[in-house]
Backbone as CSV, one residue per row, in Angstrom:
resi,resn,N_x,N_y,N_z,CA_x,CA_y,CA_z,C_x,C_y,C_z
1,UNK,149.219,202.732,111.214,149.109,203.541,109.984,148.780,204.990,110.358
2,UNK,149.873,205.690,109.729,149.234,207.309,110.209,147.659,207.649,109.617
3,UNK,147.119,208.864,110.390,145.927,209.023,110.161,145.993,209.630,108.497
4,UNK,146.591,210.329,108.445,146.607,210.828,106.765,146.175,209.306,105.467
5,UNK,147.310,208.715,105.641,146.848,207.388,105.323,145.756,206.576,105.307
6,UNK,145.155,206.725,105.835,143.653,206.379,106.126,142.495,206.416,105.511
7,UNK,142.699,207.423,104.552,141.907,208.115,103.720,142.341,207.925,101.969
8,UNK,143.657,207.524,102.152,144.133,207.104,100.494,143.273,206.047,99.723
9,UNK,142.770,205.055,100.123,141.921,204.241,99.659,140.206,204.958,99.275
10,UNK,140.287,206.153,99.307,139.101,206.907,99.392,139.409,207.568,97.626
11,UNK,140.725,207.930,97.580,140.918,208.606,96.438,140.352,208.440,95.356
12,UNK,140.792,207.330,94.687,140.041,206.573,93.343,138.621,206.746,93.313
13,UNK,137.559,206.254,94.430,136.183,206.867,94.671,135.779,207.969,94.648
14,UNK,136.530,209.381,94.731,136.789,210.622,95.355,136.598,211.080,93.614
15,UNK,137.817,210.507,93.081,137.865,210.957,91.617,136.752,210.744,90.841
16,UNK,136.298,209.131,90.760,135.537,208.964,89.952,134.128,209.686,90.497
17,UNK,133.770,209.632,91.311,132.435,211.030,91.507,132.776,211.988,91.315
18,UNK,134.111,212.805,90.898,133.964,214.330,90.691,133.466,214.010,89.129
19,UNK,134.493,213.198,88.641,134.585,213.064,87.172,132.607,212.791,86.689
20,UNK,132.211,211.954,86.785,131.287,211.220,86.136,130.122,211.421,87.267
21,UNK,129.876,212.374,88.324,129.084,213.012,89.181,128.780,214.151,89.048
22,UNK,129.618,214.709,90.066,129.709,216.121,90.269,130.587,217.242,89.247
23,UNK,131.227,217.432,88.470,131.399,217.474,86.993,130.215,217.721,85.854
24,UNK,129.141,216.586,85.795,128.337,216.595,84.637,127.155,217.443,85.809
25,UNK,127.005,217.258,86.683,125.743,218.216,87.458,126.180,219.587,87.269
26,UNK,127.669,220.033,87.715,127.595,221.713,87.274,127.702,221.977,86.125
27,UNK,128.193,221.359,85.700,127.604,221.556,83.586,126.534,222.051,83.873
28,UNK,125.419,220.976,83.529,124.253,221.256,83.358,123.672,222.282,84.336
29,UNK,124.328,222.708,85.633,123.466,223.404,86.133,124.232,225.223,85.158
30,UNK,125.313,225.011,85.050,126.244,226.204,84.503,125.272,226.585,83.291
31,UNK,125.334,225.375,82.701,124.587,225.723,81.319,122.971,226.417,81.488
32,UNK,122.316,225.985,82.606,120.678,226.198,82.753,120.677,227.550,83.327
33,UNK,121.707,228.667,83.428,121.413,229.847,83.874,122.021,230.460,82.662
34,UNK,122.808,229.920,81.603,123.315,230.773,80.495,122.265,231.177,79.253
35,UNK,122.367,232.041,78.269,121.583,231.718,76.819,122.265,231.477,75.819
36,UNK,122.285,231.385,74.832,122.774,231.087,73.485,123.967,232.089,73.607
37,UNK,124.092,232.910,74.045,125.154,234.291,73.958,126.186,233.392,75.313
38,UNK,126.001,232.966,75.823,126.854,233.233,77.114,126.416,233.633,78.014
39,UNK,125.509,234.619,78.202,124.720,235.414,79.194,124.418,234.914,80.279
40,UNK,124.026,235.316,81.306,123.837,235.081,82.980,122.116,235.242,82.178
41,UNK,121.324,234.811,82.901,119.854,234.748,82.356,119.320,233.546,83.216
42,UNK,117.661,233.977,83.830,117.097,233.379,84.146,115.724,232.859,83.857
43,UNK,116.022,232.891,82.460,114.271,232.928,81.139,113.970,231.030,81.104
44,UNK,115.058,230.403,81.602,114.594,229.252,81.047,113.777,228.753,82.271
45,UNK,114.003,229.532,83.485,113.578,228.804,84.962,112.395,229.291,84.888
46,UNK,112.234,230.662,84.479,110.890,231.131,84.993,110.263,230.034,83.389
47,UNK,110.569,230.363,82.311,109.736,229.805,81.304,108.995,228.755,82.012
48,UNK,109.668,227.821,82.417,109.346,225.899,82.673,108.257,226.503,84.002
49,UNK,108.671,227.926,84.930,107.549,227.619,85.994,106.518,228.030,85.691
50,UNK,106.394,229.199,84.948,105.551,229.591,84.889,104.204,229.155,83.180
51,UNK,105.210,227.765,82.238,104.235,227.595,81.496,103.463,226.023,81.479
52,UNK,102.406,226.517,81.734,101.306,225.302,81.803,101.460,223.968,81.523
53,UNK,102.057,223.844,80.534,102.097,223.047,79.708,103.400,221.813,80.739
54,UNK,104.257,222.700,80.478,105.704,222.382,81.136,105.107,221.918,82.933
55,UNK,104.193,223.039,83.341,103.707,222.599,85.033,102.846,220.894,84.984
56,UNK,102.148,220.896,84.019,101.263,219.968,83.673,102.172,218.643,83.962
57,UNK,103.396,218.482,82.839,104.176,217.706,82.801,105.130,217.027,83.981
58,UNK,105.302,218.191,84.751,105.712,218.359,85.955,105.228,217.587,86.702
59,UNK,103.846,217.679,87.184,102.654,217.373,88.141,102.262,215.867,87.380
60,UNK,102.605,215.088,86.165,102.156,213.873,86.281,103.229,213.286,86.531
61,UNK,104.663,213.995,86.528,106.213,213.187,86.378,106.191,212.759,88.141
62,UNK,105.641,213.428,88.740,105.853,213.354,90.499,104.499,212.680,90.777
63,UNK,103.156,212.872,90.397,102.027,212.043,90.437,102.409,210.421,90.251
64,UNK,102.959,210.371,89.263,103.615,208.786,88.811,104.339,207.969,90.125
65,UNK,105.341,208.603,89.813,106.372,208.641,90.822,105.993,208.140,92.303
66,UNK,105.226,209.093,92.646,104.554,208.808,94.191,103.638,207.483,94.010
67,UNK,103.257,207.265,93.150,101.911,206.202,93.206,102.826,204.901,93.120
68,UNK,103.722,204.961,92.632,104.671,203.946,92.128,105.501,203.124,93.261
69,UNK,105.949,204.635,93.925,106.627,204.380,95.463,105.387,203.625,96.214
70,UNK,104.249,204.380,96.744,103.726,203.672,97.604,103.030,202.396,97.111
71,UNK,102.426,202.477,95.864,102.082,200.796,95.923,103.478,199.725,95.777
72,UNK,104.810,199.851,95.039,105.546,199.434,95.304,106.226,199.091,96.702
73,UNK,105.924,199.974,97.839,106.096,200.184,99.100,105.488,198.573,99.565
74,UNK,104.012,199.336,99.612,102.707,197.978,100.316,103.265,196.741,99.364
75,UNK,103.114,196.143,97.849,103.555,194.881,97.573,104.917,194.442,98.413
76,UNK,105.823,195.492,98.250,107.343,194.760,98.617,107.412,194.692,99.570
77,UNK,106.955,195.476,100.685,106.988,195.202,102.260,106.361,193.681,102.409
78,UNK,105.087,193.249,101.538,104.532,192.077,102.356,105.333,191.115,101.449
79,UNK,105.878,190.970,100.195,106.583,189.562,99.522,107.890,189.852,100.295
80,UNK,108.678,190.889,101.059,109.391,190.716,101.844,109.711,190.169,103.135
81,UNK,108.407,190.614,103.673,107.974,190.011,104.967,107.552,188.570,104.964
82,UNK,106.820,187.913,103.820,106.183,186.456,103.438,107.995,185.792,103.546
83,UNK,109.187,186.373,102.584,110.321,185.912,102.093,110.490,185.626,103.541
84,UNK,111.251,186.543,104.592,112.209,186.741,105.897,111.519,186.289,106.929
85,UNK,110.196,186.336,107.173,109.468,185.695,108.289,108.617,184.737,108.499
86,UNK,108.179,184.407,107.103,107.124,183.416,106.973,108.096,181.974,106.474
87,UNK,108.773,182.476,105.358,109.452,180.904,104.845,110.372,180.431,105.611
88,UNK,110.364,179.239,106.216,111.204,178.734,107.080,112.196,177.792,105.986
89,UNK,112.395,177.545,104.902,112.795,176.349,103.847,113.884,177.544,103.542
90,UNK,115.260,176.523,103.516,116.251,177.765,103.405,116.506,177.244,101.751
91,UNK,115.630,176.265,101.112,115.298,176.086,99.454,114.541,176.970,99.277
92,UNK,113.346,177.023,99.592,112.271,177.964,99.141,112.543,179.585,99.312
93,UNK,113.656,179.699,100.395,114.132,181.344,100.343,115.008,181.306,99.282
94,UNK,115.764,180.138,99.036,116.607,180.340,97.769,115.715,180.864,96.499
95,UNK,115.107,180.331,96.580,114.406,180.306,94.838,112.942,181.770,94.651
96,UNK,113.023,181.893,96.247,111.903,183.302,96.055,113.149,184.679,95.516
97,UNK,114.261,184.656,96.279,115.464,185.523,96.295,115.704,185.537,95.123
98,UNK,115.760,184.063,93.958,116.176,184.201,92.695,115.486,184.830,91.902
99,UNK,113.837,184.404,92.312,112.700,185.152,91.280,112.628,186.395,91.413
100,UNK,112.831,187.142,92.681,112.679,188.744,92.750,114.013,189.223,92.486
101,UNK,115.227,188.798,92.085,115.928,189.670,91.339,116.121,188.930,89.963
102,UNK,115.989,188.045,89.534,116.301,188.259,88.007,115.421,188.639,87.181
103,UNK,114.394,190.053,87.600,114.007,190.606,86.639,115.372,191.821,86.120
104,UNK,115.931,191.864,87.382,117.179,193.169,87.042,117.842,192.641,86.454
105,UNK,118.437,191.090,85.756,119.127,191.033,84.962,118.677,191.053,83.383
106,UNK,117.794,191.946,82.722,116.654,191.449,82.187,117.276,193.069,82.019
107,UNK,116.724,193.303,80.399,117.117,194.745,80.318,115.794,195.578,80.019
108,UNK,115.752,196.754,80.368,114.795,197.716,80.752,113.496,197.762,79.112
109,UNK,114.395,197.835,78.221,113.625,197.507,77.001,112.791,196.316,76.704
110,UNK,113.429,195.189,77.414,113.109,193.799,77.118,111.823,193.944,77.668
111,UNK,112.065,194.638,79.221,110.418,194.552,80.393,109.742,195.215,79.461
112,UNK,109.713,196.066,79.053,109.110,196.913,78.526,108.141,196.995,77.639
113,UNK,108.674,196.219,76.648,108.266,195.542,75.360,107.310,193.954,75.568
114,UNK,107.671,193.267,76.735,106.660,192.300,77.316,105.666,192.661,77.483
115,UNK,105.710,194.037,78.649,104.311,194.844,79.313,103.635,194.900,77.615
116,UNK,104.404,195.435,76.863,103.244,196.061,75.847,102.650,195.152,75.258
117,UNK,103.046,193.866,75.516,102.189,192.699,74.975,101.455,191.875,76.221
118,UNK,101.660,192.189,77.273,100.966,191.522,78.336,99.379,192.621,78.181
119,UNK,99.659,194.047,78.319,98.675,194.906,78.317,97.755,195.736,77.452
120,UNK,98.187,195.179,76.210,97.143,194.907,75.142,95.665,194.730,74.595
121,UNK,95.250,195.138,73.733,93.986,194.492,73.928,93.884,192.913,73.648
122,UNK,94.519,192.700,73.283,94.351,191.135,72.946,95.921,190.830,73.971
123,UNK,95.975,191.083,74.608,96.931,190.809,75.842,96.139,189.840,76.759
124,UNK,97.289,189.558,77.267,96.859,188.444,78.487,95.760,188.701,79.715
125,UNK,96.223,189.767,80.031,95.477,190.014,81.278,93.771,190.694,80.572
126,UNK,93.224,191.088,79.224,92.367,191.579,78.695,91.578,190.344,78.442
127,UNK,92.240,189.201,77.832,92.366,187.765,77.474,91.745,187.299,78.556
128,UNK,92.226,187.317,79.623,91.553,186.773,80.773,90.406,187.409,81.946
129,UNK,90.294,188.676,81.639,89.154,189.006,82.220,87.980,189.168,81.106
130,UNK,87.994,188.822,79.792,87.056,188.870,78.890,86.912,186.862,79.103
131,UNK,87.359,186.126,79.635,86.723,184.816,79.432,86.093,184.547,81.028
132,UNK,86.581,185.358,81.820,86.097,185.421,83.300,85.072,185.814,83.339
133,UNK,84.645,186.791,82.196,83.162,187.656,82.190,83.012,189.114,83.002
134,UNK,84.287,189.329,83.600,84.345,190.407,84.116,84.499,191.679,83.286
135,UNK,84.648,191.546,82.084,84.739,192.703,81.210,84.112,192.691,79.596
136,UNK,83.309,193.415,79.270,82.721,192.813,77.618,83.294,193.420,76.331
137,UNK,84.288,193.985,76.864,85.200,194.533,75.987,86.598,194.916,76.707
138,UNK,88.114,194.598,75.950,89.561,194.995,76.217,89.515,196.698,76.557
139,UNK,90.043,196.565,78.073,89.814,197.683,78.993,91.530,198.600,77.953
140,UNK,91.536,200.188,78.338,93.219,200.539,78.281,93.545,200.351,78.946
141,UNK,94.505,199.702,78.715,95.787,199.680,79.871,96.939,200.160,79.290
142,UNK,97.416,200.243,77.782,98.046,200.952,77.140,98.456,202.370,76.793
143,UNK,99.498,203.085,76.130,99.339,204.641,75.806,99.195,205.332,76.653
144,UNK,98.572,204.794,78.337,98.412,205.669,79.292,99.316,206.062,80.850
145,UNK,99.095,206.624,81.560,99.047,206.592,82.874,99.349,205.052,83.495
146,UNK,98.656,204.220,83.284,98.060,203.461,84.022,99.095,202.333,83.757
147,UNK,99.374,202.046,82.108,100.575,201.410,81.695,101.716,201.826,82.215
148,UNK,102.204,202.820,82.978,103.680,203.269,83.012,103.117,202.586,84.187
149,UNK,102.335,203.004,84.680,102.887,202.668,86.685,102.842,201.033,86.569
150,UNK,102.145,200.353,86.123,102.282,198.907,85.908,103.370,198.592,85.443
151,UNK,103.839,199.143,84.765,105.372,198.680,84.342,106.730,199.299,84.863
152,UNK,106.983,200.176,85.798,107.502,200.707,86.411,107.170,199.663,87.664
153,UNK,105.919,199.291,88.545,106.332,199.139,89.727,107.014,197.392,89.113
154,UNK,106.752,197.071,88.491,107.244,195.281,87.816,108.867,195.973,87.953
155,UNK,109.305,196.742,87.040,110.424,197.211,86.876,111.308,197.509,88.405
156,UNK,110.649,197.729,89.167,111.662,198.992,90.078,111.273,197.921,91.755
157,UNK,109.943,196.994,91.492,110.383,196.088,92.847,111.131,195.489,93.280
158,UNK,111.769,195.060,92.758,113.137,194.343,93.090,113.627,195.060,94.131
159,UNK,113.792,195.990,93.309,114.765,197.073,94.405,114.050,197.421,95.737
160,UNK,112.896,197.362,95.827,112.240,197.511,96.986,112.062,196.645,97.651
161,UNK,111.955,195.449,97.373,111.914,194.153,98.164,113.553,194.048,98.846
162,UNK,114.340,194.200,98.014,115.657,193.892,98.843,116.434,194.818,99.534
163,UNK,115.552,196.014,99.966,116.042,197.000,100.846,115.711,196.618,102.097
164,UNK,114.061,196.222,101.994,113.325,195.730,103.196,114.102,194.426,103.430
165,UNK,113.924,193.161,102.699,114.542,192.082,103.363,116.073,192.451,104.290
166,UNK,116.702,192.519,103.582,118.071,193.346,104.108,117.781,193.981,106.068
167,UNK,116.728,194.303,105.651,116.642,194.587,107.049,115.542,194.049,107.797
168,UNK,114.711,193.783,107.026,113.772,192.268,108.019,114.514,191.329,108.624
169,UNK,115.720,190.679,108.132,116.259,189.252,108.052,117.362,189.777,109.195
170,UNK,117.298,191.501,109.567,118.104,191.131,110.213,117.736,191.693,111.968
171,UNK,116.298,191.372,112.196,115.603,191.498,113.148,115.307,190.329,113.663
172,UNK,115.580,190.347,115.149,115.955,189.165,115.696,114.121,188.882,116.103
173,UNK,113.798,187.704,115.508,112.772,186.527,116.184,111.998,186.388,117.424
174,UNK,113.246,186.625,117.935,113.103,186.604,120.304,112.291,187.839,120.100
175,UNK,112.369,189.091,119.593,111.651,190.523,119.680,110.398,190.079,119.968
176,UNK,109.631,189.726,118.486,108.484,188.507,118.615,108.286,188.057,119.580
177,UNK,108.692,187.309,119.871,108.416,186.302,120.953,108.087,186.965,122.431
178,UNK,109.085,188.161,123.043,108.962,188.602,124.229,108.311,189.219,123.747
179,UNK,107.124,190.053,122.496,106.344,190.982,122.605,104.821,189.836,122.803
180,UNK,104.962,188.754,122.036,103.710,187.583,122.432,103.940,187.774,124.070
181,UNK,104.813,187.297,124.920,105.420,186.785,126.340,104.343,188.079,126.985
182,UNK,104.698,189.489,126.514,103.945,190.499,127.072,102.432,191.008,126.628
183,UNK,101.890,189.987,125.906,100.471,189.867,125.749,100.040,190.657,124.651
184,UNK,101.145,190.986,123.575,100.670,191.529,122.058,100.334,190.592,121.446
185,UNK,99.424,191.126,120.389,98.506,190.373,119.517,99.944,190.134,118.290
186,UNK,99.642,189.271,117.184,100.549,189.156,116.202,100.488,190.617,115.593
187,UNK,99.640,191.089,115.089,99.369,192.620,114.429,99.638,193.501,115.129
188,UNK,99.744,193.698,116.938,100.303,194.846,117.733,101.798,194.489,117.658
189,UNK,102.345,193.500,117.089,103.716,192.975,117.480,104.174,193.856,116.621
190,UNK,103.791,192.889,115.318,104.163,194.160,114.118,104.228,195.659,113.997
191,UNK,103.266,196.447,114.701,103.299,197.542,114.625,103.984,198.275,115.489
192,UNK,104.278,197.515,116.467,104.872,197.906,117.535,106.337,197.831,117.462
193,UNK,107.030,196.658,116.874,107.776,195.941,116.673,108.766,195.985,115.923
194,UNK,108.258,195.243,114.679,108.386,195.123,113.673,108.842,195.935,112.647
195,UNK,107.562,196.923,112.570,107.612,197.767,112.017,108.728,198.929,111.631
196,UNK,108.587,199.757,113.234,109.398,200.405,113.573,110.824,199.992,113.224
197,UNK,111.247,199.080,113.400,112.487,198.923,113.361,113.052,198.635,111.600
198,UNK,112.111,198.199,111.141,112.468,198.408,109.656,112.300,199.657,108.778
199,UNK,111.721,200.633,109.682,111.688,201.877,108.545,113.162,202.517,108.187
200,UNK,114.358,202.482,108.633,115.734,201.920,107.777,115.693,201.374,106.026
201,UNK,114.897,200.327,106.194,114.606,199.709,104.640,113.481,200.059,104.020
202,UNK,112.318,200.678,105.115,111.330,201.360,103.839,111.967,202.890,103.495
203,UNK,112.984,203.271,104.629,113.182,205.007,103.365,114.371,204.708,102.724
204,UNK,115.484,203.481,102.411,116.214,203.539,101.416,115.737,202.980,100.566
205,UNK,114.188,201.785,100.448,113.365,201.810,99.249,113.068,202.781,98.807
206,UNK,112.070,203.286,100.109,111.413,204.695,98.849,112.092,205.631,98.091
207,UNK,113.484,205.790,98.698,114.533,206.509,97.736,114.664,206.544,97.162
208,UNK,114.968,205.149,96.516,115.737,204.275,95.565,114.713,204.514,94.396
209,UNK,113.465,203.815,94.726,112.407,203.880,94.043,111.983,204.982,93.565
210,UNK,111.935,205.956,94.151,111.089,207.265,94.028,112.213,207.944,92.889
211,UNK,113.491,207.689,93.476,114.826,208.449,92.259,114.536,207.812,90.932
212,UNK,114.392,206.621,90.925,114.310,205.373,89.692,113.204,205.944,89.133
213,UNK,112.106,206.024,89.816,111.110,206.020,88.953,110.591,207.629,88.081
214,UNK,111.124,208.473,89.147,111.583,209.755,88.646,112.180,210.899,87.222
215,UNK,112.830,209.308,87.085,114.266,209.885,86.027,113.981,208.787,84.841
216,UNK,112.689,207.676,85.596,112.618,206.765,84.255,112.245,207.353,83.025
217,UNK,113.220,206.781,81.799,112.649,207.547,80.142,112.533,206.172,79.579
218,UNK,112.760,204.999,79.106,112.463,204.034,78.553,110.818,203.305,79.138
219,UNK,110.926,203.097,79.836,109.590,202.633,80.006,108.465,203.486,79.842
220,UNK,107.969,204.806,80.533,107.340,205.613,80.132,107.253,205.850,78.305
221,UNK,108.146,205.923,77.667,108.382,206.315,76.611,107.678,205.086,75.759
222,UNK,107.928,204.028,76.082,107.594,202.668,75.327,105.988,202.423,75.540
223,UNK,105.603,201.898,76.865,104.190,201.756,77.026,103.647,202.940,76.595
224,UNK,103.998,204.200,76.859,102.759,205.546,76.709,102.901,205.461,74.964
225,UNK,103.844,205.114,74.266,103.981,205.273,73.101,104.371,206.971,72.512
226,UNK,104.276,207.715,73.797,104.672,208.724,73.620,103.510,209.972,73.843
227,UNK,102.963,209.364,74.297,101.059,210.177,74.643,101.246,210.721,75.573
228,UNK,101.676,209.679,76.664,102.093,210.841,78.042,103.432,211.142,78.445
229,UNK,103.698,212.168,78.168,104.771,212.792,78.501,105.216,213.274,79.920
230,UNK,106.617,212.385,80.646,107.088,212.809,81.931,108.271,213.659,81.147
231,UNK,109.094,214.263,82.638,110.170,215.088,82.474,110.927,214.726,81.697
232,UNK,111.247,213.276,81.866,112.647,212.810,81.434,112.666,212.826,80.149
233,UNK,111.171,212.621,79.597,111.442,212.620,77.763,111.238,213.763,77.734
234,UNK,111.100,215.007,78.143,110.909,216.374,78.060,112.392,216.889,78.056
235,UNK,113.128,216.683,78.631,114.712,216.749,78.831,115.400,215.846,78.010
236,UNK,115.307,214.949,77.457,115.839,213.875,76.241,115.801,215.117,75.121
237,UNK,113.967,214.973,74.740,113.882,216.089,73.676,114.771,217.070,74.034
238,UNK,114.585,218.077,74.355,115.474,219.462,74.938,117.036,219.398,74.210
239,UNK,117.693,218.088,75.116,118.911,217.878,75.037,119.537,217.492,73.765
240,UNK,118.423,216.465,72.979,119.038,215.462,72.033,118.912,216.138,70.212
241,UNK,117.612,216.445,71.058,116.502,216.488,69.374,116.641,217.983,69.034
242,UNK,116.404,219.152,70.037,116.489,220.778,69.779,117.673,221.222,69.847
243,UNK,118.482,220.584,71.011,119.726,220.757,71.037,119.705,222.213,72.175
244,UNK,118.886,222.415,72.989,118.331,223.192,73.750,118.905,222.923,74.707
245,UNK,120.163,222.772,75.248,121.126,222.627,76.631,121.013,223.165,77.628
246,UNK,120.177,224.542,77.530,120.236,225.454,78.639,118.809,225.219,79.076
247,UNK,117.664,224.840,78.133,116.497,224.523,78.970,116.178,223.749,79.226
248,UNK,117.189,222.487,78.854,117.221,221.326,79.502,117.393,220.889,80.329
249,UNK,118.847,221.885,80.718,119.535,222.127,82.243,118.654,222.562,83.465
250,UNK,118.217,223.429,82.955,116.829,224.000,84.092,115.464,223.283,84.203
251,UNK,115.571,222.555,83.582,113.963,221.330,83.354,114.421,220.282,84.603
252,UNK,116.303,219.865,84.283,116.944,218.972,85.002,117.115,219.115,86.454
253,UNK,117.652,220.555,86.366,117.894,221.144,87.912,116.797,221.479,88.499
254,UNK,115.591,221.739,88.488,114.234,222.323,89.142,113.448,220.346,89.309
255,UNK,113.847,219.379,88.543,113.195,217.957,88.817,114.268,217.788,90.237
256,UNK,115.418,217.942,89.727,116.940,217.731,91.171,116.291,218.190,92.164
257,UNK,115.923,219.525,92.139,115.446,219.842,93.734,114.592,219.496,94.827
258,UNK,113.439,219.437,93.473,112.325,219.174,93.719,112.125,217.975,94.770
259,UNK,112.727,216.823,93.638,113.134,215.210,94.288,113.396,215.790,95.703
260,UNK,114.423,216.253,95.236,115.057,216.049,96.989,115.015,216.688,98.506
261,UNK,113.816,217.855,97.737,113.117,218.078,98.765,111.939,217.019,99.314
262,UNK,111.531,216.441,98.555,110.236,215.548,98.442,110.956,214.175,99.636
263,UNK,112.061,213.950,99.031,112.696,212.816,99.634,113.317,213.301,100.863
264,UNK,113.397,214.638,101.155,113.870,215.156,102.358,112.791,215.307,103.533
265,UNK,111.103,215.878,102.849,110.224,215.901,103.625,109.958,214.601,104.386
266,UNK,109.947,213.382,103.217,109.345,211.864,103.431,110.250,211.675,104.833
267,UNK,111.586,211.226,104.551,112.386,211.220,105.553,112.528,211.814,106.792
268,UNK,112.140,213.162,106.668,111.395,213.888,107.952,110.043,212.983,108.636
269,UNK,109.179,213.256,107.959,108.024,212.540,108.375,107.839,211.235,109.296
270,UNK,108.893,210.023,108.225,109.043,208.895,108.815,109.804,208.457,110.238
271,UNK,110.562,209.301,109.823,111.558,209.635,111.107,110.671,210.120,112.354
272,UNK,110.422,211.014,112.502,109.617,211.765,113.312,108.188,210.749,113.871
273,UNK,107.501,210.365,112.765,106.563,209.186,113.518,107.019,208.208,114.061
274,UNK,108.137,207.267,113.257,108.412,206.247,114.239,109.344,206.481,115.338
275,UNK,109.672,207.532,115.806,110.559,207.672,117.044,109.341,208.230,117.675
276,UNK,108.135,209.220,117.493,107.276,209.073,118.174,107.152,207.836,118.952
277,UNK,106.205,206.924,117.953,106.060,205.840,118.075,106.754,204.750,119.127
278,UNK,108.078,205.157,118.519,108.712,204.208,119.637,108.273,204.407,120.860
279,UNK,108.527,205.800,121.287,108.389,206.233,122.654,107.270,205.982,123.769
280,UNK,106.107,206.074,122.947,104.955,206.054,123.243,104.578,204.421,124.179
């Protein structure tokens, strides 16, 4: 097959990301430097940096976000690691594999609307630390902070567990074994080991996760009831309700960067320690 050829099966993919990708991003970025006139203008960028209110919003949308990634990180690394290294029952990997993804077939409203009855005051988990005696009155867990990240990391593990397995499952056993043979402890194996070689699946989790949880507007929106405000319902409003396109665009494009500097540093970081690491 000539080399030109080679690349035709690329087309159809090629299209549909200009169309329904890259297309709707320079919109919005076209639109976030214009004003109501047409004008070249840069009032909506400085507005969002320089007002409080808007920084505030900012600083809990990435506060979230991060807390979300790393405790999502620590749970899914170890129900991943329990899944790929501990269960030897190729039943019991069946049926752990089934439980950690069919929350994704399960729609984002549905989770959503559970949490707000799991985290309740007369919710389950309030329910049960008021008969345990650990609490003498239904703690918040609602309207706040505290509700989104609980329902976000329920929401968005999946995806973190099956980045890591993906690449636990596919680390060979013998590694183990010749690192025991050379007188590592089970915990130096891992770190030594183990570890290293899966950070592959902890930075396309944290990606994944950190983008997801980033850009989430239904869940935030549902548990907070609307009390705490991230970007994304800040840009909904903008877009939907004011009809404000151009400072929506710049609310959108300054979260774009931001992310991906954030996800550019992480990736630096990780990179850089565990090839340390290796070496050492």
């Amino acid at each position: 097959m000539p080399k030109k050829l080679i690349y035709l099966p690329l087309i159809p993919f090629l299209v549909v990301l200009i169309l329904f990708f890259v297309f709707p991003l320079l919109t919005v970025l076209n639109n976030s430097y214009l004003d109501k006139q047409g004008s070249f203008t840069l009032v909506h960028y400085i507005k969002f940096l320089t007002d409080p209110y808007y920084l505030n919003v900012l600083f809990v949308t990435f506060k979230i976000s991060i807390i979300v990634t790393v405790i999502t990180l620590l749970l899914g690394y170890a129900i991943a690691y329990y899944v790929t290294k501990v269960l030897k029952s190729k039943l019991a990997k069946r049926i752990a594999y089934v439980v950690i993804i069919s929350p994704i077939f399960t729609s984002a409203v549905v989770r959503s609307f559970g949490w707000i009855v799991i985290l309740g005051n007369n919710g389950f988990i309030n329910q049960m630390l008021l008969k345990i005696g650990l609490i003498d009155q239904p703690i918040q867990l609602l309207y706040n902070e505290t509700g989104i990240i609980i329902g976000l990391i329920y929401i968005l593990a999946p995806f973190m567990i099956l980045s890591l397995t993906s690449v636990l499952q596919s680390i060979d056993s013998r590694l183990d074994e010749a690192a025991a043979d050379l007188g590592y402890s089970r915990w130096k194996s891992f770190i030594k080991v183990t570890l290293p070689l899966s950070v592959p699946g902890i930075l396309s989790g944290v990606m994944m996760v950190f983008s997801l949880s980033l850009s989430s507007y239904v869940t935030p929106a549902l548990i907070s009831g609307g009390k705490i405000k991230v970007l994304a319902m800040l840009i909904y409003e903008q877009m939907t309700q004011l009809m404000n396109w151009q400072f929506g665009g710049a609310m959108s494009f300054v979260m774009l960067v931001v992310s991906i500097v954030i996800l550019m540093v992480n990736n630096y970081l990780l990179k850089t320690r565990w090839s340390e690491g290796g070496r050492s």
